[in-house]
C-alpha positions, -999 to +999 in steps of 0.1 A: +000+000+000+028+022+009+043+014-020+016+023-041+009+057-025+048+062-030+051+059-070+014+079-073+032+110-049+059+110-077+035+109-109+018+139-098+052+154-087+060+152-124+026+166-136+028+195-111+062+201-124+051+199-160+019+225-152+036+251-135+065+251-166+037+257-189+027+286-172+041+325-176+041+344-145+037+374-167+002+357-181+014+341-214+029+307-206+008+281-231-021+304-233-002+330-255-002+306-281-039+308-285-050+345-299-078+341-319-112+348-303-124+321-321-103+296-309-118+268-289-109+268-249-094+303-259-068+322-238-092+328-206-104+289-203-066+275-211-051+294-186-080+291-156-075+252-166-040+252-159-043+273-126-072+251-114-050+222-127-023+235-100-044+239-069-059+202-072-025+188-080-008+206-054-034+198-027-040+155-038+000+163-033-003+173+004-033+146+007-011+115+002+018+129+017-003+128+053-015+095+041+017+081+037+030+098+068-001+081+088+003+048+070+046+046+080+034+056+114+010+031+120+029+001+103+060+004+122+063+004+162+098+024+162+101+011+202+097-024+188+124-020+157+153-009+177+147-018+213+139-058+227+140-060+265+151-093+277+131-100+309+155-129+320+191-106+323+198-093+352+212-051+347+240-060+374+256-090+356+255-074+324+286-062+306+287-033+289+291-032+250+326-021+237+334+015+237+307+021+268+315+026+303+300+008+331+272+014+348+283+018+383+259+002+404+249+012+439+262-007+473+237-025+498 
């Protein structure tokens, strides 16, 4: 699922990428190319297309992001990944790993 949700983030990364290079800042972009009033779509429609085209993309963008950030969340238990506690060792007996210093234990 994750993986799924993954490769559809990066299609519409692409397709965002591709919409906002056809755009001009300045108003032209790929609606310049149309200057006939006769034209179908016309200058108005092509370039209110690719600004709507921009808000959904960028907002199904943010959508699966959270997705994906609740979906990693929920799959993996970080305490679980990187920490087992052995119930049957005793702290006191234990040596400690290379490079640490002991644990200096309290007297009775």
């Amino acid at each position: 699922m994750l993986t799924a949700i993954s490769i559809i983030i990066v299609i519409i990364c692409g397709l965002l990428a591709l919409v906002v290079l056809a755009q001009n800042p300045k108003g032209g972009g790929l609606a310049a190319g149309f200057t006939g009033a006769q034209q179908i779509g016309g200058v108005q429609r092509t370039a209110d297309f690719l600004e709507k085209g921009t808000w959904t993309l960028a907002a199904s963008l943010m959508v699966l992001c959270l997705v994906s950030a609740g979906i990693q969340t929920s799959e993996s238990n970080v305490v679980e990944d990187f920490e087992t506690i052995d119930a049957t060792a005793d702290p006191a007996t234990a040596e400690p790993a290379a490079g640490e210093t002991p644990a200096e234990v309290p007297a009775e």
